[in-house]
C-alpha positions as CSV (number, residue, x, y, z in Angstrom):
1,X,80.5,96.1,118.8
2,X,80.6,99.8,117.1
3,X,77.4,100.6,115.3
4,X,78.5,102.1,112.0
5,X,76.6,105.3,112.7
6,X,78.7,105.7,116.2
7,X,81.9,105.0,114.7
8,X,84.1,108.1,114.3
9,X,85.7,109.0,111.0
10,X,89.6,108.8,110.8
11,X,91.1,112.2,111.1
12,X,92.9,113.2,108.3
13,X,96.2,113.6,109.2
14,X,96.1,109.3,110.1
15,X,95.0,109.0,106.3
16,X,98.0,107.9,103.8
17,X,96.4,106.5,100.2
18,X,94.2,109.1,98.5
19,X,94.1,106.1,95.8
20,X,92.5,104.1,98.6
21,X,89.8,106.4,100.2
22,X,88.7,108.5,97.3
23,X,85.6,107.1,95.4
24,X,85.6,106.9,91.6
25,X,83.8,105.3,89.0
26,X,83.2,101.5,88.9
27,X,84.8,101.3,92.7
28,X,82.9,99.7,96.0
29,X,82.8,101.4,99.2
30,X,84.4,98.7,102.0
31,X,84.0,100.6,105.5
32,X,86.8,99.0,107.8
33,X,85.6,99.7,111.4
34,X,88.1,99.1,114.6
35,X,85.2,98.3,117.5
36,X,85.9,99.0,120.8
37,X,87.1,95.7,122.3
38,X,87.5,94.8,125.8
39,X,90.5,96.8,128.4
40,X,93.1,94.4,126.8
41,X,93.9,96.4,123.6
42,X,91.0,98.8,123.6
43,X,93.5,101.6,123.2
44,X,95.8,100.2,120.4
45,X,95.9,101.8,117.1
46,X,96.1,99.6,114.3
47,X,97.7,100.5,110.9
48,X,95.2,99.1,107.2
49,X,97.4,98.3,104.4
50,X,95.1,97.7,101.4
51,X,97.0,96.1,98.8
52,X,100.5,96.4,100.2
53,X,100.1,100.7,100.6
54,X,99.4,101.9,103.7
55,X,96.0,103.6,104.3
56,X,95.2,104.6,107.1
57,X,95.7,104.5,111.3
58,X,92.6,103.4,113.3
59,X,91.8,103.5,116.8
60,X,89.1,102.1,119.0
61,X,85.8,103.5,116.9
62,X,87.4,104.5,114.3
63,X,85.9,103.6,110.9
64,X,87.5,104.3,107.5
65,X,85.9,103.8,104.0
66,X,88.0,102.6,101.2
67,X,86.9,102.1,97.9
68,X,88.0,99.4,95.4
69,X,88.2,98.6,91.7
70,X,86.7,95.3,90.2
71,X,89.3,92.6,91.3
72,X,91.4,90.5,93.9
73,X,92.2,93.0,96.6
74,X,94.5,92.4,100.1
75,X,93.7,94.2,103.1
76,X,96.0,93.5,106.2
77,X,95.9,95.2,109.5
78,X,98.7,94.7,112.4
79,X,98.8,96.4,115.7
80,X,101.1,99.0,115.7
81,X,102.7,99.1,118.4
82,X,102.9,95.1,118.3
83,X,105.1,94.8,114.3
84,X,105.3,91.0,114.4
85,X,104.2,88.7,112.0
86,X,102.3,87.1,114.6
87,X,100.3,90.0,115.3
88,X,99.7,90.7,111.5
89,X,96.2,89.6,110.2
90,X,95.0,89.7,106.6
91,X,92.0,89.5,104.2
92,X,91.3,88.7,101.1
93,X,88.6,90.0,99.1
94,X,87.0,89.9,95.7
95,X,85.4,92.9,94.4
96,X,82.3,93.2,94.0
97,X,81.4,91.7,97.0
98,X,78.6,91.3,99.2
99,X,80.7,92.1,102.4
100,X,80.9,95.7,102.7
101,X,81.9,95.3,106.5
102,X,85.4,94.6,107.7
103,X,85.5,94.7,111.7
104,X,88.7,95.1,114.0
105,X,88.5,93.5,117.4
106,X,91.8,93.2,120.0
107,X,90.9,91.1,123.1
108,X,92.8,88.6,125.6
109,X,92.3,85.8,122.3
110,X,94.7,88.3,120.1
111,X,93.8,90.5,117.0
112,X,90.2,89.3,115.0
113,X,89.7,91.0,111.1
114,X,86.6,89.7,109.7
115,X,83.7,90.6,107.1
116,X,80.8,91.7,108.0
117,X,77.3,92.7,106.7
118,X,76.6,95.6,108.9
C-alpha cells in the first residue's frame, strides 16, 4: 500500500476539473491515491470521474486531492485502457465525511476503489 507521504502528485498536464482540485470555502479535501498493486496492473493508469466530469489520470503512486462541497457526491474510476462497464468501479460519498481516503488497487481479483482513513 502507498503511504500518503510517498505518493507522487498527479502532473498537471493529467489534471482535467479545476472545479474538482481547487479548494474553496466550505469544501473537504478527499485525497484519491492509486497504490502500487501487484505486476498484474501495476502499470495501468486509471481515469477519476468525480461527479460525471473527468478529473484527473492516475498511475501507480499517484495521489490526487479533490475537494467537495457539502452533499451527495459520485466518484468512479475505470481502467483506461480496459473502457468496459465491467471494469468501471464507483463510490458514493456524503460530504462531510469521515473518510478522507479513497485507495486504487489493480490485482489478479480485478479493480478495488475503497475508503480509507489514512
Amino acid at each position: 500500500m502507498t503511504q500518503l507521504r510517498d505518493a507522487d502528485k498527479v502532473p498537471a498536464e493529467r489534471l482535467f476539473s479545476a472545479a474538482n482540485t481547487t479548494p474553496g470555502e466550505g469544501k473537504q479535501k478527499i485525497t484519491v491515491v492509486r497504490n502500487g498493486g501487484t505486476m498484474i496492473g501495476s502499470g495501468m493508469h486509471v481515469l477519476l470521474n468525480v461527479d460525471g466530469a473527468k478529473t484527473a489520470e492516475l498511475g501507480t503512486n499517484d495521489a490526487v486531492e479533490i475537494y467537495l462541497a457539502k452533499g451527495e457526491h459520485l466518484l468512479m474510476i475505470e481502467p483506461k485502457y480496459m473502457s468496459t462497464s465491467s471494469s468501471q468501479l464507483s463510490a458514493a460519498l456524503v460530504v462531510p465525511t469521515k473518510f478522507p481516503v479513497y485507495r486504487i488497487d489493480i490485482n489478479v481479483s480485478g479493480p478495488r476503489f475503497q475508503p480509507s482513513i489514512d
